[in-house]
C-alpha positions as CSV (number, residue, x, y, z in Angstrom):
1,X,-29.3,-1.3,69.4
2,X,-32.3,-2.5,66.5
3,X,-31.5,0.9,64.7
4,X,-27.7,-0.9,64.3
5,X,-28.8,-4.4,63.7
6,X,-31.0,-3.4,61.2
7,X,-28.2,-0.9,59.7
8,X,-25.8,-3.9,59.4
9,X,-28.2,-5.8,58.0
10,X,-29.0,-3.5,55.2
11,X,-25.7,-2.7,54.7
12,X,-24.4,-6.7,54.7
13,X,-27.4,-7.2,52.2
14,X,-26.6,-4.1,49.9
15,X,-22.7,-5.4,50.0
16,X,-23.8,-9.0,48.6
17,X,-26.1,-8.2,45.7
18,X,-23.2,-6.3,44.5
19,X,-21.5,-8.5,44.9
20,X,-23.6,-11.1,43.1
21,X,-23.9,-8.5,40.7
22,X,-20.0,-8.0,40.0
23,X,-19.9,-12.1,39.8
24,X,-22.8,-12.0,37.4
25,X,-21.1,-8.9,35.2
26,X,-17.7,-11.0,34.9
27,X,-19.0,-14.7,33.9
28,X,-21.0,-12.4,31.2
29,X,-18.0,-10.7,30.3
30,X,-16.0,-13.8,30.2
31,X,-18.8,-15.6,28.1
32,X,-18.9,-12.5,25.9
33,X,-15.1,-12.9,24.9
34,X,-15.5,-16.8,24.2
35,X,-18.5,-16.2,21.9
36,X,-15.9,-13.8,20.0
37,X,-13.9,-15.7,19.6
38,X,-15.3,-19.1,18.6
39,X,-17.3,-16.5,15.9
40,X,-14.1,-15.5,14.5
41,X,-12.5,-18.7,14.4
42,X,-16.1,-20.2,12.3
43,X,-15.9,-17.4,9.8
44,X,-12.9,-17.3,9.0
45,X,-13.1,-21.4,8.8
46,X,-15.8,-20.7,6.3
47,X,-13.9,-18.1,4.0
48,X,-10.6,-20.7,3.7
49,X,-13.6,-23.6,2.9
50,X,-15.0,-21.2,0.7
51,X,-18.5,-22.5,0.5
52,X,-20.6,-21.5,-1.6
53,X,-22.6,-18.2,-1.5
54,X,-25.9,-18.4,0.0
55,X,-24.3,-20.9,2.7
56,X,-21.9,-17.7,3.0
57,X,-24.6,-15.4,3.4
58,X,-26.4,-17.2,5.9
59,X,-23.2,-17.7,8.0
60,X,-22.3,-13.9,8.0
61,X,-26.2,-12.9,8.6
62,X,-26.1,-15.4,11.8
63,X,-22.8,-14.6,13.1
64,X,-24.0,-10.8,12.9
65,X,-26.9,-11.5,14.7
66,X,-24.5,-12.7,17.3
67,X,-22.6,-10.1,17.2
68,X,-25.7,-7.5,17.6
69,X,-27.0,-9.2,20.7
70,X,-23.2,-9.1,22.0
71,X,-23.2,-5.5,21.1
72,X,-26.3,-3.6,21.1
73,X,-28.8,-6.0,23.7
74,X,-26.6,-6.3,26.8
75,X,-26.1,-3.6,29.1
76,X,-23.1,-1.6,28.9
77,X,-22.2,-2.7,32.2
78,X,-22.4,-6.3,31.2
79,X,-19.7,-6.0,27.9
């Protein structure tokens, strides 16, 4: 009888941290395709305003720094 609590137990546990982690995954995922957007919408903002140069520069350079962490820093599983 312990051998089964503790079985459900484990297996209850295991069952909502990945669950936790699936809920975790999605608000990224969803957060992920906002920040996409709202970078898109700025840029191309800036290129009908068309500010000057350096102000240009330092847009794209930020907006690609963005787009790296998006990319390249979060797990696979978390894109």
């Amino acid at each position: 009888m312990c051998i089964g609590a503790l079985s459900f137990w484990l297996f209850d546990n295991n069952r909502k941290r990945r669950l936790l982690h699936k809920r975790r995954f999605e608000a990224i995922d969803e957060a992920n395709h906002h920040i996409r957007n709202a970078l898109h919408a700025m840029q191309f903002r800036f290129y009908l305003m068309r500010i000057d140069s350096e102000h240009m520069q330092a847009l794209r350079q930020s907006v690609e720094r963005i787009r790296w962490v998006l990319e390249e820093v979060l797990p696979e599983g978390d894109r």
